[in-house]
C-alpha positions in Angstrom: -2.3 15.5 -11.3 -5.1 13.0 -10.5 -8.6 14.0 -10.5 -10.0 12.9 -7.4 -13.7 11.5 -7.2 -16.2 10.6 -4.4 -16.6 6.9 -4.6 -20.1 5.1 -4.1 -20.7 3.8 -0.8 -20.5 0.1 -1.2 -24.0 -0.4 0.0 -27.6 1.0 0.1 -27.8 4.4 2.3 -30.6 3.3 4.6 -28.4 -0.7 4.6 -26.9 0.2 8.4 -29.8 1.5 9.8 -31.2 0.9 12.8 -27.4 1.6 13.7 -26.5 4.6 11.1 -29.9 6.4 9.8 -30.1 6.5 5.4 -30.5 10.4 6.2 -27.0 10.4 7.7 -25.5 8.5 5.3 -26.6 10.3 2.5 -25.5 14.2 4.2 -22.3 12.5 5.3 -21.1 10.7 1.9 -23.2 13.1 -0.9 -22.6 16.5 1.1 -19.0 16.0 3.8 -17.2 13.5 1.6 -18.2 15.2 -1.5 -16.4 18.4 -0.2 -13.4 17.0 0.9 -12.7 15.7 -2.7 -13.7 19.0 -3.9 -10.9 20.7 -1.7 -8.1 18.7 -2.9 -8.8 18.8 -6.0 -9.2 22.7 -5.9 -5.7 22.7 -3.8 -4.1 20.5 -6.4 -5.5 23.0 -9.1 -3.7 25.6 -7.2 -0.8 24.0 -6.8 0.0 22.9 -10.3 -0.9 26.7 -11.7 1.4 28.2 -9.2 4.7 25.8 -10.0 3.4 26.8 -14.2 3.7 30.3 -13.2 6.9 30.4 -11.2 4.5 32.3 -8.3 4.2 30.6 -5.1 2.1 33.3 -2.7 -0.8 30.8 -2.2 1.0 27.3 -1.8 1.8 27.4 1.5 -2.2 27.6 2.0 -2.9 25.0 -0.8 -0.4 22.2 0.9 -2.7 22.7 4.0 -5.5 22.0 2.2 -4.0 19.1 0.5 -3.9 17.4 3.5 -6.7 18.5 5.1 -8.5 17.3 2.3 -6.7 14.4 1.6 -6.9 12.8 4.9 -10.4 13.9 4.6 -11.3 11.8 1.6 -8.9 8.8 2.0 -9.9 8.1 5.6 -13.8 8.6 4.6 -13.2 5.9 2.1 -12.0 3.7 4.5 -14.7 4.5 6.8 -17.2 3.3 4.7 -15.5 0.3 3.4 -15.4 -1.0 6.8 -18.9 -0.8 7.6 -21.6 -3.3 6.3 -24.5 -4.7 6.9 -23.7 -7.7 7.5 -20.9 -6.3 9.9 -20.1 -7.1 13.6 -19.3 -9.8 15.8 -15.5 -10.0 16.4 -12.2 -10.3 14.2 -11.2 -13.7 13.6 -7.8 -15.5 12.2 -4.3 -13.8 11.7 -6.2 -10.2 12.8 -7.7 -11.8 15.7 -4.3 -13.5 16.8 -2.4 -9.9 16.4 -5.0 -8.2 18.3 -4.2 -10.7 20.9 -0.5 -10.2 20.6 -0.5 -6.4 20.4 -3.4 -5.0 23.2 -3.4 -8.7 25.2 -7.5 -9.4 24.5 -9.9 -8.1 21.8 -11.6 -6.4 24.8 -8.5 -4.7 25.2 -8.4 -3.3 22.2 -11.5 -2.8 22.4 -11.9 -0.8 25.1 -9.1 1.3 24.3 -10.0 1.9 21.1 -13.7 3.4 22.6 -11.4 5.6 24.6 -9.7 6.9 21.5 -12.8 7.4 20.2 -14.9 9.6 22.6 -11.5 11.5 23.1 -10.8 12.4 19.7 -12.3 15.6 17.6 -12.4 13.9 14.1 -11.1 10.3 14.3 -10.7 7.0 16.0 -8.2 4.9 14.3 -6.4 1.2 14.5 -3.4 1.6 12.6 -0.5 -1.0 11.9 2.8 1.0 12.7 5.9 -0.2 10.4 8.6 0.8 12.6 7.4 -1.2 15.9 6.0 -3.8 13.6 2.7 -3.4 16.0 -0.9 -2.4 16.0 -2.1 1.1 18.0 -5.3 2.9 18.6 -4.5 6.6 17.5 -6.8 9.2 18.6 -6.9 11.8 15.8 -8.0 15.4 15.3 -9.6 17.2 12.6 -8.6 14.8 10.0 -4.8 15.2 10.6 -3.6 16.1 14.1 -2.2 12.7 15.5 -1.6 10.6 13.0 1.5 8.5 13.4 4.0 8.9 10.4 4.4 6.0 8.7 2.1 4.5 10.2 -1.2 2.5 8.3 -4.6 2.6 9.3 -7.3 -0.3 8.2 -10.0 0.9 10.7 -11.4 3.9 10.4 -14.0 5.3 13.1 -15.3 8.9 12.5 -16.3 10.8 15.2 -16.8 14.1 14.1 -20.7 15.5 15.1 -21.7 15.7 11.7 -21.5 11.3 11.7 -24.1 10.9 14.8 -25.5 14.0 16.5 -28.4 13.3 13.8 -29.0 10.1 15.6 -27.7 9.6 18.5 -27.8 14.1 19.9 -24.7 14.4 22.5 -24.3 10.9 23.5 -21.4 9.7 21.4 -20.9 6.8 23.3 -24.1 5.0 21.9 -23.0 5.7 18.3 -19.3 4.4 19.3 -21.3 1.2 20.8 -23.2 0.9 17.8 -20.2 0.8 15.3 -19.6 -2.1 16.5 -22.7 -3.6 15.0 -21.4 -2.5 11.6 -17.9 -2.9 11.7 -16.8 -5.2 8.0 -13.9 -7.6 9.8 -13.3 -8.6 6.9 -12.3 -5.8 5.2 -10.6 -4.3 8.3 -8.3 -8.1 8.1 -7.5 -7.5 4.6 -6.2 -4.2 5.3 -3.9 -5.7 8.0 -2.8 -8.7 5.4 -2.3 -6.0 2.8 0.2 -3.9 5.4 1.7 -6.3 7.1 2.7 -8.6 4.4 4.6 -5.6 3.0 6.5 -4.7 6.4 7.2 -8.5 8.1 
């Protein structure tokens, strides 16, 4: 059984502001991620006494929480690896070219991708599907409902209140805008590399 651990951000907390406040950061990684690594690890504790013991009355609970949780974590640590402060503009290269291929224009992506993201109640995510050999925008809820099986993700947009109301109050648009700013495209390209090497 692996015990799970919050990784560091890869960058100061206050390094995306004006975009992302260093208060938000630090209740969003220290306090939100913090808990979701907690929670699997608790369920995987539960788990593994249960299969020692030969009882299984609280599994079925645990395995929720094992994905709740683990979606939780793993998609927060994309999340922050594809910010920085040195972030924005557009993609460029082989993810630029798929864009192309796969929504027609980056501002066709783009603006589908917005849509996923101000319709979604957790997560906004690009995500390289295997079995279509394509890109898609997947809106996402909670941290679970939507996801595509099999499918990758190498962006990771959270939209859940506790990532903007701070800043931004209701208007979730101007935080989804201001992403933008931040987004790492290189990062978010070597995800792509990493995926699609494996699948074409």
């Amino acid at each position: 059984m692996t015990d799970h651990e919050l990784p560091p951000l890869p960058y100061d907390y206050d390094a995306l502001e004006p975009h992302i406040s260093e208060q938000v950061l630090t209740w969003h990684h220290d306090t939100h991620h913090q808990g979701y690594v907690n929670g699997l690890n608790s369920a995987e504790e539960t788990l593994a006494e249960n299969r020692s013991n030969g009882e299984f009355g609280s599994s079925g609970s645990a395995i929720r929480n094992v994905t709740h949780n683990g979606c939780g974590h793993y998609l927060h640590t994309m999340f922050w690896e594809n910010m920085s402060p040195e972030g924005g503009d557009e993609p460029s290269g082989d993810l630029a070219d798929r864009i192309e291929e796969d929504f027609g224009s980056y501002e066709g992506w783009k603006g589908e991708f917005e849509a996923a993201a101000k319709n979604a109640s957790g997560w906004a995510l690009l995500v390289y599907d295997p079995v279509s050999k394509q890109l898609r925008n997947l809106v996402v809820d909670k941290h679970d409902q939507g996801a595509l099986w099999g499918s990758h993700p190498i962006l990771a947009l959270d939209v859940w209140e506790h990532s903007y109301y701070y800043d931004y109050g209701p208007d979730r648009g101007d935080f989804i805008s201001n992403f933008f700013e931040v987004v790492d495209w290189d990062d978010v390209a070597e995800n792509y590399q990493d995926v699609a090497s494996t699948y074409e």
